[in-house]
Predicted model as a PDB file, atoms N, CA, C, CB and O in Angstrom, pLDDT in the B-factor column:
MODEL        1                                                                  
ATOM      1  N   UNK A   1       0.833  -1.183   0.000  1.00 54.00           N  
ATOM      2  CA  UNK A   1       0.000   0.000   0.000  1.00 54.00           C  
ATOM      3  C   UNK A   1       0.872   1.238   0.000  1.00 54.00           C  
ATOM      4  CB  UNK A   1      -0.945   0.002   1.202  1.00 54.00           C  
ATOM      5  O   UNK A   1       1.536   1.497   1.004  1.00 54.00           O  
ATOM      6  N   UNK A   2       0.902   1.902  -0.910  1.00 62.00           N  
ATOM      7  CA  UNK A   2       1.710   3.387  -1.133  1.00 62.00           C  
ATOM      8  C   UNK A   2       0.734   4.492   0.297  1.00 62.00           C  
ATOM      9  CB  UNK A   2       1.315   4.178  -3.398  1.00 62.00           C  
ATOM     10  O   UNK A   2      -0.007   4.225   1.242  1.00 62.00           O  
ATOM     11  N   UNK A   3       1.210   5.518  -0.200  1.00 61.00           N  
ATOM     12  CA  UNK A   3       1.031   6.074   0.809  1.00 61.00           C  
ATOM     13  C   UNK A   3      -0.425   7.420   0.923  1.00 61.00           C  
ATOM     14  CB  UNK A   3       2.470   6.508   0.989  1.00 61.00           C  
ATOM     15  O   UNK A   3      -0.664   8.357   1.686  1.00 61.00           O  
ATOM     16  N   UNK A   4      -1.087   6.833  -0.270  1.00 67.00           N  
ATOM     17  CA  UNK A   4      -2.021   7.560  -0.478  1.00 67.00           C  
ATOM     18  C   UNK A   4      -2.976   6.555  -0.077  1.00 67.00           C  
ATOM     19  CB  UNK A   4      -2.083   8.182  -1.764  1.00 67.00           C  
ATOM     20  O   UNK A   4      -3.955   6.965   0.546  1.00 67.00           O  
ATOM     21  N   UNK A   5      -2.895   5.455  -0.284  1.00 82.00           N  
ATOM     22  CA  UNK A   5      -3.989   4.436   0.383  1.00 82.00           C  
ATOM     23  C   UNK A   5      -4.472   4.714   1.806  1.00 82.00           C  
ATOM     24  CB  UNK A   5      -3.396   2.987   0.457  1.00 82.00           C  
ATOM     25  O   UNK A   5      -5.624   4.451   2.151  1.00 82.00           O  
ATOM     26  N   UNK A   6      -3.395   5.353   2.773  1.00 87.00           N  
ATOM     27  CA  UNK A   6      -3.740   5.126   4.486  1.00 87.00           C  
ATOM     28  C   UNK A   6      -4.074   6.764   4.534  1.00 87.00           C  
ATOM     29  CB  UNK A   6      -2.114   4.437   5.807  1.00 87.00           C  
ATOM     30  O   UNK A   6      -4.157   7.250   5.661  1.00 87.00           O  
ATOM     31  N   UNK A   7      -4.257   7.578   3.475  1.00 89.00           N  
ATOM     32  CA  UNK A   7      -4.794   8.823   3.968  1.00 89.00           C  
ATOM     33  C   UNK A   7      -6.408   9.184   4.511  1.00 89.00           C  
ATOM     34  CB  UNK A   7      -4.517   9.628   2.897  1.00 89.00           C  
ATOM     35  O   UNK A   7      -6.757  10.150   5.189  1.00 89.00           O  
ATOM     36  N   UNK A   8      -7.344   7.947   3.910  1.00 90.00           N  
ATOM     37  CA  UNK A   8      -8.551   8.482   4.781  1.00 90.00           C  
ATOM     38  C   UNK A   8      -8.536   7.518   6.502  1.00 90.00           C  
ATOM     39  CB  UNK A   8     -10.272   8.090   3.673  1.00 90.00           C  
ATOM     40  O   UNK A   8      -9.084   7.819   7.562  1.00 90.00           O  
ATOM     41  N   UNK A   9      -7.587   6.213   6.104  1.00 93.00           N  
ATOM     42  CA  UNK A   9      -7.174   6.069   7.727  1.00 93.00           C  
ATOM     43  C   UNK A   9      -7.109   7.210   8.767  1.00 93.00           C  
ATOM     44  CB  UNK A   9      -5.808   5.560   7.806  1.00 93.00           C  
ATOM     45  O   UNK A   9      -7.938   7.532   9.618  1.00 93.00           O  
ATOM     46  N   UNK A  10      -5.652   7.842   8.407  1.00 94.00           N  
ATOM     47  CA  UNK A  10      -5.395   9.023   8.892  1.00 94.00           C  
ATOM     48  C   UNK A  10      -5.855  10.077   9.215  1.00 94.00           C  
ATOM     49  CB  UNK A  10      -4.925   9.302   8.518  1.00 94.00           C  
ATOM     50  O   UNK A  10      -5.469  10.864  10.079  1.00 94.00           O  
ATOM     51  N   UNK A  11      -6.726  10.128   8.505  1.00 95.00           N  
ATOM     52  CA  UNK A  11      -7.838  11.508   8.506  1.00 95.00           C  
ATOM     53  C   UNK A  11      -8.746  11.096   9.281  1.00 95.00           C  
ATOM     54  CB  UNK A  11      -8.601  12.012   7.091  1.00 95.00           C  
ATOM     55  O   UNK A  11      -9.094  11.975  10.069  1.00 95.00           O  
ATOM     56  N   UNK A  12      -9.570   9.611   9.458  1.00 96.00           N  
ATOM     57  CA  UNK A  12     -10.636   9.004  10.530  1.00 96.00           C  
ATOM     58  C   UNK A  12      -9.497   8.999  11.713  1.00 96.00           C  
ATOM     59  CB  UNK A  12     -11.443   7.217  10.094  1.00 96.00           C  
ATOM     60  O   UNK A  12      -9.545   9.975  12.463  1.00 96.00           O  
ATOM     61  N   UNK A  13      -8.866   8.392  11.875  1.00 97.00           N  
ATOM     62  CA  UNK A  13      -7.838   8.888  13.511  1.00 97.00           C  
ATOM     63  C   UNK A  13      -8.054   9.836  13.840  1.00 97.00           C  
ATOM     64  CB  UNK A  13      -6.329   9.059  13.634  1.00 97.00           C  
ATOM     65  O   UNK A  13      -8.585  10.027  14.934  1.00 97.00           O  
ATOM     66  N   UNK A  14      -7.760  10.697  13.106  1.00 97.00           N  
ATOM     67  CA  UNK A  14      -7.160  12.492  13.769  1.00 97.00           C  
ATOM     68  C   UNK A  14      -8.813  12.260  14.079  1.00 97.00           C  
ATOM     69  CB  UNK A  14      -6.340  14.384  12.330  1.00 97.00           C  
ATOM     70  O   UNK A  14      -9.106  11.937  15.231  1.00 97.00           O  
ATOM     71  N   UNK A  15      -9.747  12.395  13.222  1.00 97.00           N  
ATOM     72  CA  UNK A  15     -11.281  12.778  13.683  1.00 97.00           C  
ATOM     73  C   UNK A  15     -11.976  11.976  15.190  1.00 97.00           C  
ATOM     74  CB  UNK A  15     -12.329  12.268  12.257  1.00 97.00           C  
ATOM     75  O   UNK A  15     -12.862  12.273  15.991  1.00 97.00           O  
ATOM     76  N   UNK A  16     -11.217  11.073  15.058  1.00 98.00           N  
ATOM     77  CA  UNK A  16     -11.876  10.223  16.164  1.00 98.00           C  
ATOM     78  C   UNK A  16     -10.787  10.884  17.622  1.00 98.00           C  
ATOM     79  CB  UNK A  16     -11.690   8.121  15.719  1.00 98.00           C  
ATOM     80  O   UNK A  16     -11.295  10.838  18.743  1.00 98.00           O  
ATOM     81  N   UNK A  17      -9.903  11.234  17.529  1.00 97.00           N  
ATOM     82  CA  UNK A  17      -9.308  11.933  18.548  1.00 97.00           C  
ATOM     83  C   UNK A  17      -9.501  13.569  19.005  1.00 97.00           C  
ATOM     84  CB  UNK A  17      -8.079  11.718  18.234  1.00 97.00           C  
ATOM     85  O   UNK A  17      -9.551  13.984  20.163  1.00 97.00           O  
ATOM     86  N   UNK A  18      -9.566  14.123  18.140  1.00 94.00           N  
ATOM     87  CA  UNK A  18     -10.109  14.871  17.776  1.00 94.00           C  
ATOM     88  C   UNK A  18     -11.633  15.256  18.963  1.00 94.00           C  
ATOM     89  CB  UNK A  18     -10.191  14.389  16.387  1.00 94.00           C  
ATOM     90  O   UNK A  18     -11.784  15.983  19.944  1.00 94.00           O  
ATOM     91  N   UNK A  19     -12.459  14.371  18.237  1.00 96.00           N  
ATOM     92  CA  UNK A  19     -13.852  14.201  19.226  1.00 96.00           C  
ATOM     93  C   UNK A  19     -13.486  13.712  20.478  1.00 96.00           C  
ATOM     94  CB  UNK A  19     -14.998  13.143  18.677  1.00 96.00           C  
ATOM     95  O   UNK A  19     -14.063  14.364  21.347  1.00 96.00           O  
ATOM     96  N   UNK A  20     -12.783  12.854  20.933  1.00 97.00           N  
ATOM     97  CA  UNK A  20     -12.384  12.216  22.210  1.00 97.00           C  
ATOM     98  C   UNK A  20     -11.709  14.041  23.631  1.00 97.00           C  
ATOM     99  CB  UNK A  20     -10.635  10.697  21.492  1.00 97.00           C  
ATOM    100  O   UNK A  20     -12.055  14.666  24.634  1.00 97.00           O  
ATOM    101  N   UNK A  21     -10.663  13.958  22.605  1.00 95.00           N  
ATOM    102  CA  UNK A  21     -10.051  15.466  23.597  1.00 95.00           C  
ATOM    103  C   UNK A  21     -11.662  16.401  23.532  1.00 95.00           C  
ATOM    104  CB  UNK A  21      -8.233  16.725  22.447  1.00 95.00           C  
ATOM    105  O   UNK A  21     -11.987  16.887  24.615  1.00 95.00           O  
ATOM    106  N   UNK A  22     -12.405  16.592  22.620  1.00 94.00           N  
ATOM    107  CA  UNK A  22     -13.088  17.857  22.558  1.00 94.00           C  
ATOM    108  C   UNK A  22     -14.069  17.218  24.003  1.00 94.00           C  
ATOM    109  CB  UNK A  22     -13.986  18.311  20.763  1.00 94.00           C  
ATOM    110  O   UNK A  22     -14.300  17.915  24.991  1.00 94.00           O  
ATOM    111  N   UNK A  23     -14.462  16.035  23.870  1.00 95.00           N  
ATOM    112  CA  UNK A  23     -15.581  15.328  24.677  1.00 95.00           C  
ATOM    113  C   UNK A  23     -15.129  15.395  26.168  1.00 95.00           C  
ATOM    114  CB  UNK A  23     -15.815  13.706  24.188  1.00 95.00           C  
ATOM    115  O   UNK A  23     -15.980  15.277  27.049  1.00 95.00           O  
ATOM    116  N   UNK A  24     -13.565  15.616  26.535  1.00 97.00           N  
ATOM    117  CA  UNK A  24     -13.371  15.812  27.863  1.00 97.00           C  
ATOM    118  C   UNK A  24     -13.266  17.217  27.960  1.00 97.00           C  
ATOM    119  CB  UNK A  24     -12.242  15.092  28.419  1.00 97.00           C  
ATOM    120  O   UNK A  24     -13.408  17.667  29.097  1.00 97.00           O  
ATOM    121  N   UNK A  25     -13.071  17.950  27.128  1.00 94.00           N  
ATOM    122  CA  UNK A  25     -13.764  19.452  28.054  1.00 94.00           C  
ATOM    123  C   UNK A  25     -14.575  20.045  27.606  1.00 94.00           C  
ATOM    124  CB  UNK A  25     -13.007  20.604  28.352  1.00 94.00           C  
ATOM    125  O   UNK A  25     -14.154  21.146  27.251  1.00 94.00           O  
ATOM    126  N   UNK A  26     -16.193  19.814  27.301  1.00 94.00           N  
ATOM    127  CA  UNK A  26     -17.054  20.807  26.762  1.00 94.00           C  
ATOM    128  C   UNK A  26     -16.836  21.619  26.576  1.00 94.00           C  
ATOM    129  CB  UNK A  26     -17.808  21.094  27.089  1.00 94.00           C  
ATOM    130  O   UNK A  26     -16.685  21.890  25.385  1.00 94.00           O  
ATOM    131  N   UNK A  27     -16.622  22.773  27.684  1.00 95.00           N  
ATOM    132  CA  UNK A  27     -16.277  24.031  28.169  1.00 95.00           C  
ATOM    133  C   UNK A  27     -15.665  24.844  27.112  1.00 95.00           C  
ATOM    134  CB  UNK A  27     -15.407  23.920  29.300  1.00 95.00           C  
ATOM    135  O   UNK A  27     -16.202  25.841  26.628  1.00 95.00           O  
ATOM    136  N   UNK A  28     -14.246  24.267  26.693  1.00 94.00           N  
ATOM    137  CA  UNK A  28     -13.479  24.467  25.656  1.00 94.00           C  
ATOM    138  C   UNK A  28     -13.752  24.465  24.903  1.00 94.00           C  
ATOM    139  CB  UNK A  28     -12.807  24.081  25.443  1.00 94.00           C  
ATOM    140  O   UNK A  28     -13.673  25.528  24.286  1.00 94.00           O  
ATOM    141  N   UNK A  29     -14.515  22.900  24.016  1.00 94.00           N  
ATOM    142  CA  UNK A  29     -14.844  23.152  22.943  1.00 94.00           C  
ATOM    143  C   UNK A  29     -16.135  23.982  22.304  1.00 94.00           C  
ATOM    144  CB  UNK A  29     -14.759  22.163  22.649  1.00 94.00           C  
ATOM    145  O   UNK A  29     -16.438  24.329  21.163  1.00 94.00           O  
ATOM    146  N   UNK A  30     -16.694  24.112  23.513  1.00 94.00           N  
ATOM    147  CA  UNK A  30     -17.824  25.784  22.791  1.00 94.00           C  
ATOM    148  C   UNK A  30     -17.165  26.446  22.676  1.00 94.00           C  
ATOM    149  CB  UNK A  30     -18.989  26.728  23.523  1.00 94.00           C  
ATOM    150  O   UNK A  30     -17.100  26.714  21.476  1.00 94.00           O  
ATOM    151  N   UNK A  31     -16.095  27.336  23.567  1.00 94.00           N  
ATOM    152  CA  UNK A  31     -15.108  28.221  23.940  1.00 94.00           C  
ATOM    153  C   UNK A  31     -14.757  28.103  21.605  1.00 94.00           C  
ATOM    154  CB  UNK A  31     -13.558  27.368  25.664  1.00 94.00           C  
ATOM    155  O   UNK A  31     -15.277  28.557  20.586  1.00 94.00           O  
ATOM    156  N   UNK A  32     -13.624  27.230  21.984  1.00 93.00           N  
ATOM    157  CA  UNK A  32     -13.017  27.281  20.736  1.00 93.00           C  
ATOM    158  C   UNK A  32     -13.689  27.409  19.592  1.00 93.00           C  
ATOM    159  CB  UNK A  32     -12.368  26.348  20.581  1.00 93.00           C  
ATOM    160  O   UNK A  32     -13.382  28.130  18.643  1.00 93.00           O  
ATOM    161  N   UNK A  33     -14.767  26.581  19.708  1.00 92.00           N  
ATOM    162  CA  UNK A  33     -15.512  26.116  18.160  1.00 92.00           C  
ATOM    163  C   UNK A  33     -16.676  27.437  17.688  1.00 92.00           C  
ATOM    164  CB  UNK A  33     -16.626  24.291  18.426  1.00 92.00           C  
ATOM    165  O   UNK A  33     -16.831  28.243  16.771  1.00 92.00           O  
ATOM    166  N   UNK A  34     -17.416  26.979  19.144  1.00 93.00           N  
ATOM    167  CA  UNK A  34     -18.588  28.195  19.306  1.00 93.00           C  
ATOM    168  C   UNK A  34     -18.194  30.095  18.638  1.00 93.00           C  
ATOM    169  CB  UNK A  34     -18.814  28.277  21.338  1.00 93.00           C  
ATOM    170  O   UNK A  34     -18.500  30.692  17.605  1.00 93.00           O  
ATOM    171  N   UNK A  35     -17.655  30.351  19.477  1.00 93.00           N  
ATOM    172  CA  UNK A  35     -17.067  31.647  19.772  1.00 93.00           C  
ATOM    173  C   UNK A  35     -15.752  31.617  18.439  1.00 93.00           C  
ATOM    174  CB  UNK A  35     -16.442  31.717  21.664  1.00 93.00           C  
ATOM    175  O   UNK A  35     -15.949  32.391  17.502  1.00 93.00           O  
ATOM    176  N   UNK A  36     -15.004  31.104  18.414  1.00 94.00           N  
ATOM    177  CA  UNK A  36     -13.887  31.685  17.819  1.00 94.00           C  
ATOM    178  C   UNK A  36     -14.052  31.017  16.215  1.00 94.00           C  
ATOM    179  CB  UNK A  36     -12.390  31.274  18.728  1.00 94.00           C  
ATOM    180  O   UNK A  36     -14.191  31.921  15.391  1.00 94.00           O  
ATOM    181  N   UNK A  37     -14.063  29.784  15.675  1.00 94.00           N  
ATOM    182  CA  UNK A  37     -14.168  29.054  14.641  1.00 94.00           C  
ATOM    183  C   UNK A  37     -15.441  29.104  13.676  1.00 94.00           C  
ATOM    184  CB  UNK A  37     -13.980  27.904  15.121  1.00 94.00           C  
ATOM    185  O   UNK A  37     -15.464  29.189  12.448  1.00 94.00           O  
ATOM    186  N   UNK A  38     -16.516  29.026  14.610  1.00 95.00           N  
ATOM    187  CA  UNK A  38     -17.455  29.014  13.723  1.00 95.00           C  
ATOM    188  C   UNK A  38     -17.971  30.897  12.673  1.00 95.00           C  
ATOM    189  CB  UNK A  38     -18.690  28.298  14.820  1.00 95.00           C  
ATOM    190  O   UNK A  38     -18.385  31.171  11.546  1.00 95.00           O  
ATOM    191  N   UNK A  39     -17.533  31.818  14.137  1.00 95.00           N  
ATOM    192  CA  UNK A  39     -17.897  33.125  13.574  1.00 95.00           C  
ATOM    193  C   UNK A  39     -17.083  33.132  12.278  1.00 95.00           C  
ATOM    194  CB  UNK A  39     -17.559  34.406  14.577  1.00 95.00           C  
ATOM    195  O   UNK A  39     -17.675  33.356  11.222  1.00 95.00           O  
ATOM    196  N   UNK A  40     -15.810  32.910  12.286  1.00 95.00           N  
ATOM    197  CA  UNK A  40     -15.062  33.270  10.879  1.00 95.00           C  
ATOM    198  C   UNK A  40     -15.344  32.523   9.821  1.00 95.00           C  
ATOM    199  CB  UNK A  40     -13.652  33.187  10.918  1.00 95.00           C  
ATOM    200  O   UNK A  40     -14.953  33.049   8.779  1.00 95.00           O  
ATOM    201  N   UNK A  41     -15.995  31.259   9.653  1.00 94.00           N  
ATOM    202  CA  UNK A  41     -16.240  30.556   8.801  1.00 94.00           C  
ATOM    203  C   UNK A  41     -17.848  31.000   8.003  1.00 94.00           C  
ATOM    204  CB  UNK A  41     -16.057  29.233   9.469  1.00 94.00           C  
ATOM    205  O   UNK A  41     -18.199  31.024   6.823  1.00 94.00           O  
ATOM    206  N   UNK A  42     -18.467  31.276   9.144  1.00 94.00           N  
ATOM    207  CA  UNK A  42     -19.660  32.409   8.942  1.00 94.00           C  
ATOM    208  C   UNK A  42     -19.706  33.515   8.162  1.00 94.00           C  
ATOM    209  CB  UNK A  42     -19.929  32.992   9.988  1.00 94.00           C  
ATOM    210  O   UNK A  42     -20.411  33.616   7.159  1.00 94.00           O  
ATOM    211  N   UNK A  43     -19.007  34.314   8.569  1.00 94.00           N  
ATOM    212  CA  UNK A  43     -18.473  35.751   7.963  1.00 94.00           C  
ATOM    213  C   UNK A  43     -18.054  35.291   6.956  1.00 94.00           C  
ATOM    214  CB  UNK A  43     -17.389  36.651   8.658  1.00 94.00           C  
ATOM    215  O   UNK A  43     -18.884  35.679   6.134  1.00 94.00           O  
ATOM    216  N   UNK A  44     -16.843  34.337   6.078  1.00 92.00           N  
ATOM    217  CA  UNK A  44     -16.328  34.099   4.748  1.00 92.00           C  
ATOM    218  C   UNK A  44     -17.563  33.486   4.063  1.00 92.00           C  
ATOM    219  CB  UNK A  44     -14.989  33.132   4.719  1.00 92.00           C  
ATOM    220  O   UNK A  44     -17.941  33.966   2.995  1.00 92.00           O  
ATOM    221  N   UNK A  45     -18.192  32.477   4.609  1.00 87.00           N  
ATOM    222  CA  UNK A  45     -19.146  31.947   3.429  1.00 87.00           C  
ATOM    223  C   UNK A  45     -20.258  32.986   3.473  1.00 87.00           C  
ATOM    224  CB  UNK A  45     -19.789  30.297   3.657  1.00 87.00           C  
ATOM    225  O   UNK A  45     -20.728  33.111   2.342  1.00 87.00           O  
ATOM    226  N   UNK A  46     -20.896  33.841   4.435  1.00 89.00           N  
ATOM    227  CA  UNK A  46     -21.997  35.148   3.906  1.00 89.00           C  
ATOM    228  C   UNK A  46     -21.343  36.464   3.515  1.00 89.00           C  
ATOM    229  CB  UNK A  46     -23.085  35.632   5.160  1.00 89.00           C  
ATOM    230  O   UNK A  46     -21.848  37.568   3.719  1.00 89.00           O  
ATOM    231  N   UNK A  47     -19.362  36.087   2.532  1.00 91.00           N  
ATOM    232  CA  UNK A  47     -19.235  37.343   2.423  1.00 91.00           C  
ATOM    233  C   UNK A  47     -18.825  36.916   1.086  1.00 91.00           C  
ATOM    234  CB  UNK A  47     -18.378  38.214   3.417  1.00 91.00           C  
ATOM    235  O   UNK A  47     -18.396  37.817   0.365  1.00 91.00           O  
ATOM    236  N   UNK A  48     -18.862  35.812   0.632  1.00 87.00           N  
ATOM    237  CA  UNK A  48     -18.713  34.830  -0.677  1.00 87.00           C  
ATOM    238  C   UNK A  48     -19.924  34.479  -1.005  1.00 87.00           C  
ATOM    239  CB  UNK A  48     -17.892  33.510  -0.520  1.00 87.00           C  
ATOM    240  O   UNK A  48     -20.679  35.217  -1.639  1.00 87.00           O  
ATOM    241  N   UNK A  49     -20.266  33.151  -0.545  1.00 82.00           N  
ATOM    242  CA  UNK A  49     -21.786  32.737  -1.159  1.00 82.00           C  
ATOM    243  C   UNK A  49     -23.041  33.316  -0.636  1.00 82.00           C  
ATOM    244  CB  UNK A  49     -22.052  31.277  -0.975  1.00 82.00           C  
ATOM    245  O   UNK A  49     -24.185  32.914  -0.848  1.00 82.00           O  
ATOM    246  N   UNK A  50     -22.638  34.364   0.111  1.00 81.00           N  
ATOM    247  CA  UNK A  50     -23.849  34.964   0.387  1.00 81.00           C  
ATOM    248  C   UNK A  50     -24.691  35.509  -0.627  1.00 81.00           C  
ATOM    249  CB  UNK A  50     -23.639  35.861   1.181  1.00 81.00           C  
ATOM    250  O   UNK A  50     -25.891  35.529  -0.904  1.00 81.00           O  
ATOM    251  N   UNK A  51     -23.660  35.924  -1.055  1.00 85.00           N  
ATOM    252  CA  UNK A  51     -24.067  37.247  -2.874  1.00 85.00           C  
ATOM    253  C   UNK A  51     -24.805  36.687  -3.506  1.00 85.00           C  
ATOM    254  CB  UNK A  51     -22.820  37.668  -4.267  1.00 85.00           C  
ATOM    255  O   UNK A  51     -25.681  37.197  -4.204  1.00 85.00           O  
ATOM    256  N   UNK A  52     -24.519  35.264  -3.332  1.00 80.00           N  
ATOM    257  CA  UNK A  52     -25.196  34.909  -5.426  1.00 80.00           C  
ATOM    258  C   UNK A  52     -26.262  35.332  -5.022  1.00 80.00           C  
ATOM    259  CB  UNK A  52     -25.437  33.019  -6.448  1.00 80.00           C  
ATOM    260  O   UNK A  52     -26.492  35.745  -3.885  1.00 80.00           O  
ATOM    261  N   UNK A  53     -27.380  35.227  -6.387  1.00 83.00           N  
ATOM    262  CA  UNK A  53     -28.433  35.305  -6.774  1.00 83.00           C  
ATOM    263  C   UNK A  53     -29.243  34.308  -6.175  1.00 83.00           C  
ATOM    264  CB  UNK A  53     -28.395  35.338  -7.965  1.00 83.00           C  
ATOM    265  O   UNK A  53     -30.291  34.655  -5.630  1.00 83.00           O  
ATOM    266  N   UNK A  54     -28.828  32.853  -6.206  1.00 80.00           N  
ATOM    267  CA  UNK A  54     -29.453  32.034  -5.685  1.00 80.00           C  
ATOM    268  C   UNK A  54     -28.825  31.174  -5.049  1.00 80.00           C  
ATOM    269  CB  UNK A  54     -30.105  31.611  -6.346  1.00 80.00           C  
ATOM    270  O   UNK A  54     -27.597  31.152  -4.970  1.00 80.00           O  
ATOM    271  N   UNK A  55     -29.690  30.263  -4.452  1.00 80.00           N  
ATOM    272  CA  UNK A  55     -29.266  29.352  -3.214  1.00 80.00           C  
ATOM    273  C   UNK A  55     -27.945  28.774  -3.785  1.00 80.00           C  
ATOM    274  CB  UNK A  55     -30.459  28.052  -2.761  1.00 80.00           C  
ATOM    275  O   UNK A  55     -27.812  28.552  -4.988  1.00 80.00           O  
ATOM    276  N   UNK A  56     -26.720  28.480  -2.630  1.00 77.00           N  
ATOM    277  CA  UNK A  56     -25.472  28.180  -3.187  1.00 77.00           C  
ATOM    278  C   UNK A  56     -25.965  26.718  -2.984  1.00 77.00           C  
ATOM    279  CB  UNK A  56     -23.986  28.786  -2.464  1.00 77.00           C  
ATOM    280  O   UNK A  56     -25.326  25.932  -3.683  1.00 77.00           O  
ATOM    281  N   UNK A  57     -26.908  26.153  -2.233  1.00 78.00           N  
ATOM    282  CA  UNK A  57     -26.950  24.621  -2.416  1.00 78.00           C  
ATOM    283  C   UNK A  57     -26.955  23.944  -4.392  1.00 78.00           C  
ATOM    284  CB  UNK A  57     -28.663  24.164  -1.463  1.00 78.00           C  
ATOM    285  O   UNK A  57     -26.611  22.878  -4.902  1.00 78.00           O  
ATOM    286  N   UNK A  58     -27.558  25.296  -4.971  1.00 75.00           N  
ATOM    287  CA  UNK A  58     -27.349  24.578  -6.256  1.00 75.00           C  
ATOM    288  C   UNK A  58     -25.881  24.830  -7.248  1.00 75.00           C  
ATOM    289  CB  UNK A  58     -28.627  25.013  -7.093  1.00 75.00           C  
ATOM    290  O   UNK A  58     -25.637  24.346  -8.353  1.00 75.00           O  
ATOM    291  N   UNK A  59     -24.993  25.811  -6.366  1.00 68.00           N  
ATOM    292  CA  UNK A  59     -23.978  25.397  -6.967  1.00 68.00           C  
ATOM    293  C   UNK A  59     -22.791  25.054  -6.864  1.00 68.00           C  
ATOM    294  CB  UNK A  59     -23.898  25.826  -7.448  1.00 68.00           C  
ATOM    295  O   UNK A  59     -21.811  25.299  -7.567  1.00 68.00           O  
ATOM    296  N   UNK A  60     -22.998  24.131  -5.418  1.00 68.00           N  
ATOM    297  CA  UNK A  60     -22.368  23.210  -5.067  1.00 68.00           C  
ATOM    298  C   UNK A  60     -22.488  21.856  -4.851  1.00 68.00           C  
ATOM    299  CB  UNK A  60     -22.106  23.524  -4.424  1.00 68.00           C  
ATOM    300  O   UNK A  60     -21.883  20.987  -4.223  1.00 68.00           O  
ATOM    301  N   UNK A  61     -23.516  21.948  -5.608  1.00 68.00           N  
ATOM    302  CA  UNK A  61     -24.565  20.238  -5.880  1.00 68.00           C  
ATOM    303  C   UNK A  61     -23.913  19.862  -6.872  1.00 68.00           C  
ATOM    304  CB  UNK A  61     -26.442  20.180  -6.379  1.00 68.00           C  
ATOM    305  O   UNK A  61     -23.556  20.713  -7.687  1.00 68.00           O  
ATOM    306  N   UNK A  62     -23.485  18.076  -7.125  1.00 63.00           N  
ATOM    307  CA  UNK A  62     -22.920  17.861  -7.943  1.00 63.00           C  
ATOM    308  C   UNK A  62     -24.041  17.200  -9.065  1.00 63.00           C  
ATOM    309  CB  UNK A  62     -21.820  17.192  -7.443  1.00 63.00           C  
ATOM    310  O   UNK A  62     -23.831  16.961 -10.254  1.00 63.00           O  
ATOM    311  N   UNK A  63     -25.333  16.982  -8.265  1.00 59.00           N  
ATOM    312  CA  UNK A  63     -26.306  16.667  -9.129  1.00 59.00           C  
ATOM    313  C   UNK A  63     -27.163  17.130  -9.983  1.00 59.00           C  
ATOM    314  CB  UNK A  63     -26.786  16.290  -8.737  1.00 59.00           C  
ATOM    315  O   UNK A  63     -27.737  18.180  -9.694  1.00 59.00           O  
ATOM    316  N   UNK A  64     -27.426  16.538 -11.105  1.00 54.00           N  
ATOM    317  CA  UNK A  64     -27.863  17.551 -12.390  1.00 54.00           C  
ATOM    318  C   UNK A  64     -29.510  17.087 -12.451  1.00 54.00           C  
ATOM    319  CB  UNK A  64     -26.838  17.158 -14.178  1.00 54.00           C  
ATOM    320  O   UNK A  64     -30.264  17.594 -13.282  1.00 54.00           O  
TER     321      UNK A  64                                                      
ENDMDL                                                                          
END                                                                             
């Protein structure tokens, strides 16, 4: 197996640890996620896909 094979391994680890640390301190992870992460991700996608004309669900749908 080269080394592109164990990358969604890798990526389910980190996620499953990931949730484990966040799950022992609530506190934090509102702190971090709530408050600091989610506002900026907010602000870029209603300062990008906010604009279009229409719903961005259709143009980021891969279905025709």
């Amino acid at each position: 197996m080269g080394k592109r094979d164990w990358t969604w391994v890798i990526l389910g680890v980190n996620a499953l640890g990931i949730r484990y640390v966040a799950s022992l301190n609530p506190e934090a992870t509102d702190e971090i996620y709530s408050r600091k992460f989610f506002p900026v991700i907010r602000n870029v996608i209603d300062q990008t896909l906010g604009y279009l004309p229409f719903p961005s669900v259709y143009f980021l749908s891969s279905q025709y």
